[in-house]
C-alpha positions as a printed Julia matrix, in Angstrom:
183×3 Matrix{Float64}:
  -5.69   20.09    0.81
  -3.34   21.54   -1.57
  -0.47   20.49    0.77
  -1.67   16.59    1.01
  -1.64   16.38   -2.59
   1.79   17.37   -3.21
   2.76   15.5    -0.44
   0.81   12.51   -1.39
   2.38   12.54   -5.11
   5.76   13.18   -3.64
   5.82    9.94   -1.41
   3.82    8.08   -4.92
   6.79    9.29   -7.14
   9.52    7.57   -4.53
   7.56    4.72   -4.24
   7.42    4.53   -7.91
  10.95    5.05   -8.23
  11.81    2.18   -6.04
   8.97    0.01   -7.97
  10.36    0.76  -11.57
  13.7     0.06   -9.75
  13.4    -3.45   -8.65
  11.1    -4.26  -12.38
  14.44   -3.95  -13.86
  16.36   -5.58  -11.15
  13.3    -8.57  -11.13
  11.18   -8.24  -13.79
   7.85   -8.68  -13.05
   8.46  -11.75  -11.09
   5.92  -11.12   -8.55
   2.68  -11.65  -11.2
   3.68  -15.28  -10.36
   1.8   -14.68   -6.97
  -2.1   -15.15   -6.43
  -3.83  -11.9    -4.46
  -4.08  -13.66   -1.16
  -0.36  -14.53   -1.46
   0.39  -10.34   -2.25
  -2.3   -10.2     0.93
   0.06  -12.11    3.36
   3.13  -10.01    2.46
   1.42   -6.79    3.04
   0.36   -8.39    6.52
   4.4    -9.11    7.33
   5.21   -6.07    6.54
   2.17   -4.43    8.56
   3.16   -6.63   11.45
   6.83   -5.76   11.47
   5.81   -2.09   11.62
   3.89   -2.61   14.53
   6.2    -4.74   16.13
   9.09   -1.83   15.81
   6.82    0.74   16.79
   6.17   -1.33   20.2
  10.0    -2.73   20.95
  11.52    0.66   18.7
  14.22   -2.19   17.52
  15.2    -3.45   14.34
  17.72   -5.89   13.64
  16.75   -6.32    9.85
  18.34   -2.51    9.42
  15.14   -1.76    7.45
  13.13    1.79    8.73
   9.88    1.79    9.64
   9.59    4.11    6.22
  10.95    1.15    3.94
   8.23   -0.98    4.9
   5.42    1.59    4.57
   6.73    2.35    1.17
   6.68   -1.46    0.61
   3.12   -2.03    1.62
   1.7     1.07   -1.17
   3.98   -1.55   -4.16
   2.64   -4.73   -2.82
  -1.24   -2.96   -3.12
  -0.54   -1.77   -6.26
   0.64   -5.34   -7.51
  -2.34   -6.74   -5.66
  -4.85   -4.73   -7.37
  -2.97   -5.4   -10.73
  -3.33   -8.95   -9.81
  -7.32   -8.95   -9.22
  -7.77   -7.74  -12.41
  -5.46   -9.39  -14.41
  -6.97  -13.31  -15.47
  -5.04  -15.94  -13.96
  -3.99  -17.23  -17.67
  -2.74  -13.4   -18.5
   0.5   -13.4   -19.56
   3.12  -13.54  -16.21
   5.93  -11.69  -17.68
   5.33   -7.83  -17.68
   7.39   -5.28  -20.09
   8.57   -2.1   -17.83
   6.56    0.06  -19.43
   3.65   -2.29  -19.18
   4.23   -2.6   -15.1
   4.54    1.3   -14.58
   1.61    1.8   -16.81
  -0.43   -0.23  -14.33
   1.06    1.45  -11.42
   0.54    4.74  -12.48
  -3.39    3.6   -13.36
  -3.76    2.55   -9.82
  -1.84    4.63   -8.26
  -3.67    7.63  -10.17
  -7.02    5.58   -9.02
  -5.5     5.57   -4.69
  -4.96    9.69   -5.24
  -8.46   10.7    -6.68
 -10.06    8.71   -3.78
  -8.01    9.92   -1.32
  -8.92   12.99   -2.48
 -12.86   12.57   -2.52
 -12.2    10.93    1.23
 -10.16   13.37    2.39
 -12.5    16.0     1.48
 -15.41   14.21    3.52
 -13.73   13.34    6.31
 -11.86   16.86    6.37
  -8.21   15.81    6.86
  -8.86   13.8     9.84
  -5.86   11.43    9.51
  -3.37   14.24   10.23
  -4.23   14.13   13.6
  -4.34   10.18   14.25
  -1.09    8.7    15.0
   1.03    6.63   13.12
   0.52    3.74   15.09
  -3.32    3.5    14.04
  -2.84    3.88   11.23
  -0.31    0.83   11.31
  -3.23   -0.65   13.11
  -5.91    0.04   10.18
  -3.47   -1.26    7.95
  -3.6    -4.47    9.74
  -7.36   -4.42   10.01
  -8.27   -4.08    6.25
  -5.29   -7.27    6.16
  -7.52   -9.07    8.46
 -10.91   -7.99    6.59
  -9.41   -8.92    3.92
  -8.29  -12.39    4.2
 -11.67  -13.18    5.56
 -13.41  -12.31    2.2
 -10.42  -14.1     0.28
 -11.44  -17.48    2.47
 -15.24  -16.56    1.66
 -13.61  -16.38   -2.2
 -14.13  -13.18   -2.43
 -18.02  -13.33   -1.83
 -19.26  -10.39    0.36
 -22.81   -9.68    1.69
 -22.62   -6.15    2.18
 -19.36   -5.16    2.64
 -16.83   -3.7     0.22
 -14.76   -5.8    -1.99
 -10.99   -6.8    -1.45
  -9.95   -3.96   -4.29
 -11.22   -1.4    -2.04
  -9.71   -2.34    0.69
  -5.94   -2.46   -1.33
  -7.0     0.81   -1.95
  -7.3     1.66    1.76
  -4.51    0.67    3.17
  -2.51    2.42    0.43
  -3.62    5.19    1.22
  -2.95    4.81    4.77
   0.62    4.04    4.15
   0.89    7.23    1.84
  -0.38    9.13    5.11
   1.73    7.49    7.67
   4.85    8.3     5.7
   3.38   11.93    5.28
   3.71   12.03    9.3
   6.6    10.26    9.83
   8.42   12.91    7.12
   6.78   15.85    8.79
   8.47   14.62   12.4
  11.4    16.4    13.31
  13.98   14.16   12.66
  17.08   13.53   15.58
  20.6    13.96   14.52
């Protein structure tokens, strides 16, 4: 377990990177867009995983990687963006943006943590493909309770289900880092 922490924070920290990146590059131009908007881009980039893992082509240049790395910053600005009030002020300072990403992103590690130690590591021995495919069923889950406006009966909310498919993007990149790699 000691190992999928350090490996979790290390793929956190270079997602984090690229996030503080692009806040200086953008701003925080992205609080302009409602949770099931932040929903729908985390489905295109879900469905352009699966659709290079099935055809293995890309003619965007992007990696498979880039887009997993993409998903875990478009969860954390979704979950920013379910708690923030619609009439919250847009613009973001840096510091204010990373402070939020480092709350949720601290929030995605401890229960990956309390998961992990229930389910006893089982994700290191699904594939990378289901987990694309989990991805893309908490997107589907999801839109469902954002057309039921966010009303559920018995099922978990749309936060928990960011939270999810983080953390399933933080273990597909673990396995696609730990594949040997051909030169």
């Amino acid at each position: 377990m000691v190992q999928t922490s350090q490996q979790y924070t290390k793929v956190i920290s270079a997602c984090r990177d690229i996030f503080s990146k692009k806040t200086k590059d953008y701003g925080t131009a992205w609080r302009i867009l409602r949770p099931s908007s932040l929903t729908d881009q985390i489905f295109i980039k879900a469905q352009r995983i699966r659709t290079l893992q099935e055809t293995g082509i890309s003619k965007v240049g992007e990696e498979i990687d880039d887009e997993f790395r993409a998903i875990i910053n478009y969860c954390i600005m979704a979950l920013v963006q379910l708690e923030q009030k619609e009439n919250a002020n847009l613009e973001l300072t840096a510091d204010e943006a990373l402070n939020f990403y480092d709350h949720y992103s601290k929030e995605a590690f401890e229960l990956m943590e309390r998961k992990n130690h229930d389910y006893g590591e089982a994700w290191r021995d699904m594939r990378v493909s289901s987990l694309t495919d989990l991805i893309l069923m908490k997107l589907l889950r999801v839109k469902q309770i954002e057309d039921n406006l966010g009303k559920t009966i018995m099922s978990e909310g749309i936060d928990a289900n960011y939270f999810d498919m983080l953390n399933y993007a933080v273990f597909a990149l673990i396995h696609l880092d730990e594949q040997p790699k051909n030169n």
